[in-house]
N, C-alpha and C positions, 0 to 999 in steps of 0.2 A: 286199277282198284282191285283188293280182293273180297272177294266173294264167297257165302255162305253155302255150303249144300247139303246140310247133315254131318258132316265130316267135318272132326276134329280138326281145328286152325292149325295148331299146337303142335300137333300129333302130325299135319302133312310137311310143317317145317323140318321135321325129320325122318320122312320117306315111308311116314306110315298111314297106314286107311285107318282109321276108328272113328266108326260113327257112334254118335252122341245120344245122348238115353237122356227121361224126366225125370227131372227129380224128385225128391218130395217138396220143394219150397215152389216148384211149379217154373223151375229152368234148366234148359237143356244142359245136358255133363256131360262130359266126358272121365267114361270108365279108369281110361289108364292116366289122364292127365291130372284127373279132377278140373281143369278151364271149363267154367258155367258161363253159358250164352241166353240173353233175353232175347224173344221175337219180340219186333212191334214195327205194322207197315212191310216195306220193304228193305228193313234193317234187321242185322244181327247183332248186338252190341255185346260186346266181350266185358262180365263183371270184373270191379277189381279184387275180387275173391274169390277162392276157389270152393266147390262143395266141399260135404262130409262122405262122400262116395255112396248115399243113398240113396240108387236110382232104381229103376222099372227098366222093362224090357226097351231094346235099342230103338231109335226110330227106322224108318227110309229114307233115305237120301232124297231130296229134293227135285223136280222136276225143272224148276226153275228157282236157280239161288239170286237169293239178297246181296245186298251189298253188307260188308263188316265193316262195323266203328267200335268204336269208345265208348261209354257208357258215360251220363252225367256226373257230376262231382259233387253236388248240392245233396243236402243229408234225405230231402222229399222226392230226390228224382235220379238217386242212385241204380238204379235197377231198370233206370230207360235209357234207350240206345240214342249217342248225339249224332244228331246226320251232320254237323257243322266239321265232325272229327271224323268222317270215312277215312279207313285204313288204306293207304294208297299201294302199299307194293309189299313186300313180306320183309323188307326191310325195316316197315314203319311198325309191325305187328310183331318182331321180334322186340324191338325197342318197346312197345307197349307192353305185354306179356313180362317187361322188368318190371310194370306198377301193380302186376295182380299178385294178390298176398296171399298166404297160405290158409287163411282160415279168415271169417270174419272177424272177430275180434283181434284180431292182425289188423286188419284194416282200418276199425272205428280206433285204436290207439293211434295211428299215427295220422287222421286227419287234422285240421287246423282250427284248434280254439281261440278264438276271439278272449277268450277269458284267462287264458294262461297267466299267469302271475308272472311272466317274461316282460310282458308290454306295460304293466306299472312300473315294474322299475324301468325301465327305458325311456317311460315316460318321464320319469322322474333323475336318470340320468341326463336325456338332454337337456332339462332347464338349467341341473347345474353347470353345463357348457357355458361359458365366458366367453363376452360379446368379443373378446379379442382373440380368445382362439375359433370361433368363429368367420372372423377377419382371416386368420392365419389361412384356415385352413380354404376358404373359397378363392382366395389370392393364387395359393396354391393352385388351385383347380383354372384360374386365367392364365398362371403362366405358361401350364400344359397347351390350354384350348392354345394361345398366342407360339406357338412352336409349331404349327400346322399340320401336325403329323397326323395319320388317317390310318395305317397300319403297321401291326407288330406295337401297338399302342401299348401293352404290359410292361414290353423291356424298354421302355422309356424313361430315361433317369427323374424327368418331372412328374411322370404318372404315378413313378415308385413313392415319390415323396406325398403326392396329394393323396394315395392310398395308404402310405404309410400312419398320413394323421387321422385319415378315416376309422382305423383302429383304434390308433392310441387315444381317441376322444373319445372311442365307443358309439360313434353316429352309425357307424356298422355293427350290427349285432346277431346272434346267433337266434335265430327260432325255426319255426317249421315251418319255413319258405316255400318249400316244394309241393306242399302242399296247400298254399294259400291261391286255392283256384281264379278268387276273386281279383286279388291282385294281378295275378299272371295275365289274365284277360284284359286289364287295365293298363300295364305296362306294353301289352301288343297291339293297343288303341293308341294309334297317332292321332285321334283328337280328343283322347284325354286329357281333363285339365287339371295340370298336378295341382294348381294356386288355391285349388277348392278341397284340400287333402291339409288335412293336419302334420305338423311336424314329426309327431311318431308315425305316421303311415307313409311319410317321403323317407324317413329312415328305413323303413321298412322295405319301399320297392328298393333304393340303393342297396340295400344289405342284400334282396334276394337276387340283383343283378352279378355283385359284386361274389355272394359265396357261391352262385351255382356255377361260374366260368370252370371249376377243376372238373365238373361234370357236364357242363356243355360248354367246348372249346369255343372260343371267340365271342362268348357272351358280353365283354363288358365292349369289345372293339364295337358289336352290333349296336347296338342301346349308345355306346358312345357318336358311332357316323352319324345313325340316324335322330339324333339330337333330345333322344328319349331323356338322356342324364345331364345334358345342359337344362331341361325344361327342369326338372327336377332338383337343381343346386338353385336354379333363381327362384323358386316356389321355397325354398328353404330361407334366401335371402330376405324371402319376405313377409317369413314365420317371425324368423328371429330377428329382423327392425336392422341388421346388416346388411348394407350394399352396395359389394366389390365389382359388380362386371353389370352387363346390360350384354348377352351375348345377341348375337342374330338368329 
């Protein structure tokens, strides 16, 4: 796990000592990175923004350091450290340090509105989907599951086709997946129940399973094995009054 001790996270990823100064908004900075870090307990949580380089003189390093995490995603608890997301090795914390933005207002644009004018029409694109290419396309998605394959599932000539109609129908759609924390949390709950999820919110986890694979490798193979996106096509089966498979 890594660990807090005054010293720049940021700044030790690349062979250097900078310890971290107050700011005015009342969290620690760092001078030459600008990465701002909340205390709370035994956690340092790294914000997803960076200060305005307005600080006070540096601290002391720490006599005994905290552990580093993640900071909440929720618009009331952004600024408090998650201990469910401790940074486990400087591999997980380089990877993190990609979602901290340059300034706040970098940030609050690209969280996830519920309100977007994206999800009316989308709402309003799958009613006009047709109970028959509905049919098509979940037929599609049985003859894949009935091929047994388990890996390198992408370059699959039937996976090609069941995600080729997932476009062309528009049941996959473009929004700001990456950031719908709510979701994420839900699709990594194996006893989430997709059946109690509306047909735009099963389009929804499909779409952000399906567009974030270019950015995390093996995404749809994962959520494929472990039967996240079979739960998910039969929860759709039984939005839309179509139904082609009964899988296991």
């Amino acid at each position: 796990m890594v660990q807090f001790d005054g010293y720049c996270p940021e700044c030790l990823l690349h062979g250097e000592q900078v310890l971290m100064q107050l700011n005015n908004d009342g969290y620690l900075e760092c001078p030459q990175s600008r990465l701002q870090i909340v205390l709370q307990g035994n956690c340092a949580g790294i914000l997803r923004w960076r200060g305005n380089g307005q600080v006070q003189p540096a601290i002391t390093a720490f006599e005994t350091p905290v552990l580093l995490t993640e900071t909440m995603k929720l618009d009331s608890e952004e600024a408090v450290p998650d201990d469910a997301f401790i940074l486990q090795d400087s591999w997980a914390l380089e990877w993190y340090l990609h979602e901290v933005y340059d300034h706040y207002k970098a940030y609050k644009r690209h969280q996830f509105n519920a309100k977007d004018p994206v999800f009316e029409r989308q709402h309003q694109l799958l009613s006009d989907i047709a109970p028959a290419q509905w049919q098509q396309l979940f037929e599609a998605y049985l003859r894949f599951c009935n091929t047994g394959i388990s890996i390198n599932v992408l370059h699959h000539p039937e996976f090609k086709k069941c995600h080729q109609l997932l476009l062309s129908y528009g049941v996959v759609f473009e929004f700001n997946w990456h950031a719908w924390h709510r979701g994420w949390v839900n699709l990594r709950n194996p006893k989430f129940s997709f059946y109690r999820s509306s047909l735009l919110e099963l389009s929804m986890f499909l779409s952000a399973i399906i567009l974030s694979e270019p950015f995390d490798e093996g995404s749809i193979e994962f959520y494929f094995n472990n039967k996240t996106i079979e739960r998910i096509i039969i929860a759709m089966e039984q939005r839309t009054g179509v139904q082609v498979l009964t899988l296991d």
